[in-house]
C-alpha positions as a printed Julia matrix, in Angstrom:
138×3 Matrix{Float64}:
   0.0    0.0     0.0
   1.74   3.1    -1.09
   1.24   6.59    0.41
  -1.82   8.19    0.71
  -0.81  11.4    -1.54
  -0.22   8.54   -4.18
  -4.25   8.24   -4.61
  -5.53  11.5    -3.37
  -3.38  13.85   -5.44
  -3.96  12.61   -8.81
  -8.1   12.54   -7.85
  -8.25  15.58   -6.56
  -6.54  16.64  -10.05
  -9.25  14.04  -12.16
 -12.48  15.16  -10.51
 -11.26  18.95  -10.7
 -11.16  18.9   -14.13
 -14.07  17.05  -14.64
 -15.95  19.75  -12.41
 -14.1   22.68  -14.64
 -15.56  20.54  -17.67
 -18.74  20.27  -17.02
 -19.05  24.18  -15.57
 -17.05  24.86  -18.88
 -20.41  23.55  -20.4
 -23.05  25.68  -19.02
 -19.89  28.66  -20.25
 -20.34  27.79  -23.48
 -24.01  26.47  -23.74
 -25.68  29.35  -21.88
 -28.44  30.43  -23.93
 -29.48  27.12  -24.37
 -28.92  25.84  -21.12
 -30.92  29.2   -19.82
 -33.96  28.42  -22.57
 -34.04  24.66  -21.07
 -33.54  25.87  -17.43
 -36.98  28.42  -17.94
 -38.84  26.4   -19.73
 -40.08  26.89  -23.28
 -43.38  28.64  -22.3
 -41.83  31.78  -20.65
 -39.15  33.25  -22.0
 -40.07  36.79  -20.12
 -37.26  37.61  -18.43
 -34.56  35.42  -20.66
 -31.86  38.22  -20.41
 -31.42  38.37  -16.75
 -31.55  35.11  -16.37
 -28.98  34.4   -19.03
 -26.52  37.56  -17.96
 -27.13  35.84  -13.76
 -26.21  32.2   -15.45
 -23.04  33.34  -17.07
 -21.74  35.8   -13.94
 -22.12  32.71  -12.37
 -20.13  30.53  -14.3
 -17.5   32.75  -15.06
 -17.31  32.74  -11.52
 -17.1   29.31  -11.29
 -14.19  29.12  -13.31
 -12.49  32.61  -11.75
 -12.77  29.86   -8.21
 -11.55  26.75  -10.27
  -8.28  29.3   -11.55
  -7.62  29.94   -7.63
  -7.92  26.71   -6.32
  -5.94  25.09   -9.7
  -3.04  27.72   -8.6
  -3.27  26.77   -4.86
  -2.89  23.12   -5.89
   0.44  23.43   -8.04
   1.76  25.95   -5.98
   1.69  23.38   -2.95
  -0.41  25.67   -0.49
  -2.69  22.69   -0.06
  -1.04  20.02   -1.89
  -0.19  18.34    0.78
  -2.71  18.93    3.51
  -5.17  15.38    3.54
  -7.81  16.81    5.22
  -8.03  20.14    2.96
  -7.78  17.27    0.04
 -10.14  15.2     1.09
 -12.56  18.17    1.01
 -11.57  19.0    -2.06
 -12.51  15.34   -3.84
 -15.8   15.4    -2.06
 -16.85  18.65   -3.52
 -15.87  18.05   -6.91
 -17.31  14.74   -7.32
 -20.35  16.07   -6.04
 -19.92  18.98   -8.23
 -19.18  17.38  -10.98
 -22.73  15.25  -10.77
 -25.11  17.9    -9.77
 -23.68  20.14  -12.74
 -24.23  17.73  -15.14
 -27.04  16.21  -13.61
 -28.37  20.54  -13.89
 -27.59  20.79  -17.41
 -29.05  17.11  -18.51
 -32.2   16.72  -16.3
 -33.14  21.15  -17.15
 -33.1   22.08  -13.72
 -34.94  25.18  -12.66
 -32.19  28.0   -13.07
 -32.67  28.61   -9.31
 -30.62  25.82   -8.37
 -27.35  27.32  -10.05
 -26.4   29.62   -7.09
 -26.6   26.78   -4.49
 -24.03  24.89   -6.63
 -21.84  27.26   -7.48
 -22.13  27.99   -3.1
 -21.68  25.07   -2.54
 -18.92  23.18   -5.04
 -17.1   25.77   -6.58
 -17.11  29.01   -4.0
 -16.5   27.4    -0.85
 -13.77  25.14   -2.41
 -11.8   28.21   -3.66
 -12.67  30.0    -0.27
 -10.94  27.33    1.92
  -8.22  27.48   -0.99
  -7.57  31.41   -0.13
  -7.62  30.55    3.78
  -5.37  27.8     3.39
  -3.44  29.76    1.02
  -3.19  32.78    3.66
  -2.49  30.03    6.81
   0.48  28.51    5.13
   1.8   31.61    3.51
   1.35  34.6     6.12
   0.85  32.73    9.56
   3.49  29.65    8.54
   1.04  27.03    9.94
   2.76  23.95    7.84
């Protein structure tokens, strides 16, 4: 049995990209994915819906950039516990994104994932980031 870094580093790296993929998805699908997410028999306020969609997104991947810069810089690399976080909220991430964009969830839900999988990821990124850097903690 080798080290646990062996297995946890290179799925942390897997399931973040798969998140960043399928968030990359609703990037580049938006109108459509906005159209599905309102249903086809209101289309009132489309705009705002589509312009809250993509802010959130692009946020997304603004929180995938910090935590993908946190990871090869070796702020967190090494820190089990903060990687073990990390796996749990991708994979979960990963499935209720896709599961958002295949099943047309209401466009509600959006905000509670990005919350939940890609903000408070990056957030415990920057804290780590700020613990190891300014306060020496490892």
């Amino acid at each position: 049995m080798g080290r646990v870094e062996e297995v946890t580093l290179p799925t942390r790296f897997i399931l973040t990209a798969a998140h960043l993929i399928a968030t990359l998805t609703i990037v580049y699908d938006v109108s459509e994915t906005t159209k599905r997410g309102m249903g086809s028999s209101d289309l009132s306020g489309y705009s705002g819906e589509r312009r809250t969609l993509e802010a959130l997104a692009w946020t997304s991947v603004a929180c995938f950039i910090v935590e993908i810069l946190g990871m090869f810089s070796g702020v967190s690399l090494f820190i089990p516990s903060a990687n073990v976080c990390y796996i749990f909220a991708h994979f979960f991430g990963t499935i209720f994104v896709t599961l958002f964009c295949w099943l047309e969830w209401d466009l509600s839900v959006y905000p509670w994932l990005f919350a939940l999988f890609s903000g408070l990821p990056a957030t415990l990124e920057m804290v780590l980031a700020f613990l190891v850097l300014q306060m020496n903690v490892m």
